[in-house]
N, C-alpha and C positions, 0 to 999 in steps of 0.2 A: 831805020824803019819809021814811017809815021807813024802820027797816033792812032789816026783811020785804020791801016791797016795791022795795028797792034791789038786795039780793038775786034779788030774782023776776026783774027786769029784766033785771040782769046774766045770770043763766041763760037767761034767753029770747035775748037779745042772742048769745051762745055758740051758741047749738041754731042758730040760723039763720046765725049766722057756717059751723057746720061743712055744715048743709042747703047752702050755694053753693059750697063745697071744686068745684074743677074736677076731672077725673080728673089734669092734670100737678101740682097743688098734693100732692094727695093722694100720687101716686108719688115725690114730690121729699121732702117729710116722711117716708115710711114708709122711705127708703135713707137717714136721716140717724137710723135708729133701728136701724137693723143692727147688728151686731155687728163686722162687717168694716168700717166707716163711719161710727164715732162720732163728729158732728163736736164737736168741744171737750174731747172727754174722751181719757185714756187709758185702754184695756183690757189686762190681759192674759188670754188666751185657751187652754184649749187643746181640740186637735182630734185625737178618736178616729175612725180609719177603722178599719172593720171591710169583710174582704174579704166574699165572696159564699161564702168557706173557713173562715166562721168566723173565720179571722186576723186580730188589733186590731194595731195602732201607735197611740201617740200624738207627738203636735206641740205644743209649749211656744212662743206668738207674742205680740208686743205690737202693738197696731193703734192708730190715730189718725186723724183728719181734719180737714181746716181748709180752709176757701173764700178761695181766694188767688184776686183780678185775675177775678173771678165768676166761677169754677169751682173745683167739688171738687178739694182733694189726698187721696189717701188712702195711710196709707204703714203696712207691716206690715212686721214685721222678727223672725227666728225666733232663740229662746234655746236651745231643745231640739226633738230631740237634740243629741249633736251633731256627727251628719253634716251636719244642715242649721241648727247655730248661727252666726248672721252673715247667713244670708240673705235681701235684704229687697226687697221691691216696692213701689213708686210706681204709682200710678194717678191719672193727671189727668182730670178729666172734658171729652170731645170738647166741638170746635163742635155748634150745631145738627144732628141730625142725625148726625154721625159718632159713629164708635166713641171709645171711650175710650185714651189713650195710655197704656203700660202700660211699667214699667224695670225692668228686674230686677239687682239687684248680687246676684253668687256671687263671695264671700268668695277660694274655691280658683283663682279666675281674677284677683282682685283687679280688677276690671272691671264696668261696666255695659251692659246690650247690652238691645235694643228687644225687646219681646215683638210680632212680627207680627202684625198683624189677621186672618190666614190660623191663626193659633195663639192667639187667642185662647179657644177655644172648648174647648181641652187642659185636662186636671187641674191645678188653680193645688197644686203640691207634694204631689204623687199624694194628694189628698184627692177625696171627689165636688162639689167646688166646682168653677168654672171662675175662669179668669181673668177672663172675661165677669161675673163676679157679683162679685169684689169692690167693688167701688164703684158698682154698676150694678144694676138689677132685670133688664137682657138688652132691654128694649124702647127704642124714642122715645116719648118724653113726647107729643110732638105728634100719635102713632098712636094712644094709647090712649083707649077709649070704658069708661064707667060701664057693668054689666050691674042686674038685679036683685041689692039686700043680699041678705046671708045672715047665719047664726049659727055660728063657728068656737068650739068650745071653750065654749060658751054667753056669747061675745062677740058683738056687735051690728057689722059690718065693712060696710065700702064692699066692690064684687067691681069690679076692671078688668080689661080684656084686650086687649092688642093682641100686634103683631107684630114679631119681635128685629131688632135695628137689624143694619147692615150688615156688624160685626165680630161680634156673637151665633149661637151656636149652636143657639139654639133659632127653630122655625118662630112660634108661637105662646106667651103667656106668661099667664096670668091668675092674679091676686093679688087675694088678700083683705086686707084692713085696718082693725086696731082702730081703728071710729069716736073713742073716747074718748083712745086714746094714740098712733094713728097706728103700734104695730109692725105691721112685717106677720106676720098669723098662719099663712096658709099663702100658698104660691106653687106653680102646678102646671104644667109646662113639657112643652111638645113639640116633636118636633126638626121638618127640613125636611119629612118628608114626613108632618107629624099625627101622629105614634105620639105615645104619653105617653113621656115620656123620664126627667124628674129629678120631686121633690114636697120642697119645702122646709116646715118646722111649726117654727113656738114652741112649746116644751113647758112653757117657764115664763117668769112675768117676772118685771123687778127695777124697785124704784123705788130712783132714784140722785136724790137732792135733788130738784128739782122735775121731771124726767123718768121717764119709765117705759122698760122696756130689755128686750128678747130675752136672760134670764139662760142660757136653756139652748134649743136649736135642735137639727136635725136635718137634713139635704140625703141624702135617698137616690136610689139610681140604679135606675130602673123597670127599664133594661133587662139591667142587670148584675148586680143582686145584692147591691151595693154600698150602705155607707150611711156618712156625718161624722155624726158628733155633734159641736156646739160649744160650750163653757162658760165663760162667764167667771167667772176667778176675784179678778181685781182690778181696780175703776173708781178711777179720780181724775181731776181737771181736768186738762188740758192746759196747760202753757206755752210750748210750744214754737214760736218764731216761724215766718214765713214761710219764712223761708231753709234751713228743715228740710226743707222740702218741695221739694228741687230735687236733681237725678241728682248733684251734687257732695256735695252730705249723705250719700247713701248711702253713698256711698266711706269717706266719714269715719267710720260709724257712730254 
C-alpha cells in the first residue's frame, strides 16, 4: 500500500473513530483538557475576577491531575496573594453517580477539613468558578445526551446536555466540544429553576507537545455581573506520584 493511501486510511479510520465518540467519552476527554484538570501536566495559572464594580483581583495557582485507583485527583494549591498563599484543594472524582469529594487545606488553621456537598456549589476562592467545576463539568456522565453540532469560534464541536449531578449547582448544563481536540469551547449553565446562570468560552488555545489546551478562558456570572478570566502561564509534565494526591500531602505542601 502506498503512503497516500496509508494515510487516506488512517484519516478515515480517525473520522469515524471520533463519528462513535458516546456523549460520556466525549465529556470525560473535554474535563481532562481543562485548565483546572490537567491530567499529566502541571500548570500555572492565574485568575482575574472582575466584580459587577468594575473591581479586579488576581489569584497566582498551580493545578494538576492524575487518575489514581480509576478516578481523577485533582489538586490546585495557591502562590499569590498572599492572603491566600498555601491554600490548596483536592478533588477526587465521586462513585457513579455521586458528587465529587472535595479537601480543602487553610494554611492559617494548619488543617484540612471537607468541603460539604451542600457547599459545593459556593465560589471555589471567591472566583465565578465553583467548587462543582473544578474537576467536573457539574453533570453525570451517564445523564448526558448528544444535541445537534454546531460551530463555536468557527470550530466544528459535539453540543451535550444533561442535568447537574447531586452536589452541582446547576439545573441544566450544555457544553460544546472541539471535535478535533476535545477542549471545551463553551459551557452554558442554568441553575434549579432554568434561568441561565454562569457561560464558560475558550478564548484561546495552546498546543503543549502533542495536546492542544484552553490557554486563556473566561467563566462569567449571568446573573451577577460577575466575570474569571483564566490563564495559564506555565505548562510542564507532571512527576508527581500518587501519594501527592492524598489529604496528608496537602498538609505537607
Amino acid at each position: 500500500m502506498s503512503f497516500r493511501a496509508t494515510l487516506t486510511l488512517a484519516l478515515l479510520t480517525a473520522t469515524l473513530a471520533r463519528a462513535d465518540e458516546s456523549a460520556a467519552d466525549i465529556s470525560k476527554k473535554s474535563r481532562e483538557r481543562g485548565a483546572l484538570n490537567l491530567v499529566g501536566l502541571v500548570a500555572e495559572l492565574k485568575l482575574t475576577t472582575t466584580g459587577s464594580d468594575g473591581k479586579a483581583k488576581d489569584q497566582v495557582l498551580t493545578t494538576t491531575s492524575k487518575t489514581v485507583g480509576g478516578r481523577s485527583h485533582a489538586l490546585a494549591r495557591f502562590s499569590a496573594p498572599v492572603g491566600v498563599a498555601g491554600v490548596a484543594v483536592l478533588t477526587v472524582e465521586g462513585d457513579k453517580g455521586q458528587g465529587d469529594d472535595v479537601s480543602l487545606y487553610l494554611p492559617k488553621l494548619k488543617r484540612v477539613r471537607k468541603v460539604a456537598k451542600s457547599d459545593r456549589g459556593k465560589a471555589f476562592m471567591d472566583t465565578d468558578f465553583a467548587y462543582a467545576d473544578i474537576a467536573s463539568n457539574g453533570t453525570r456522565d451517564d445523564d448526558l445526551k448528544k444535541l445537534a453540532d454546531e460551530k463555536v469560534e468557527g470550530r466544528d464541536c459535539y453540543v451535550l446536555e444533561g442535568t447537574g449531578d447531586e452536589s452541582s449547582p446547576y439545573g441544566t448544563v450544555r457544553l460544546s466540544v472541539d471535535k478535533q481536540t476535545f477542549v471545551p469551547m463553551k459551557v452554558e449553565y442554568a441553575d434549579k429553576s432554568g434561568k441561565p446562570f454562569k457561560r464558560y468560552r475558550t478564548l484561546k488555545l495552546k498546543s503543549f507537545k502533542d495536546r492542544v489546551l484552553a490557554a486563556e478562558s473566561v467563566m462569567e456570572n449571568l446573573q451577577s455581573g460577575s466575570k474569571t478570566q483564566m490563564s495559564v502561564l506555565k505548562l510542564e509534565d507532571s512527576t508527581l506520584g500518587d501519594d501527592a494526591f492524598t489529604e496528608q500531602a496537602l498538609e505537607r505542601g
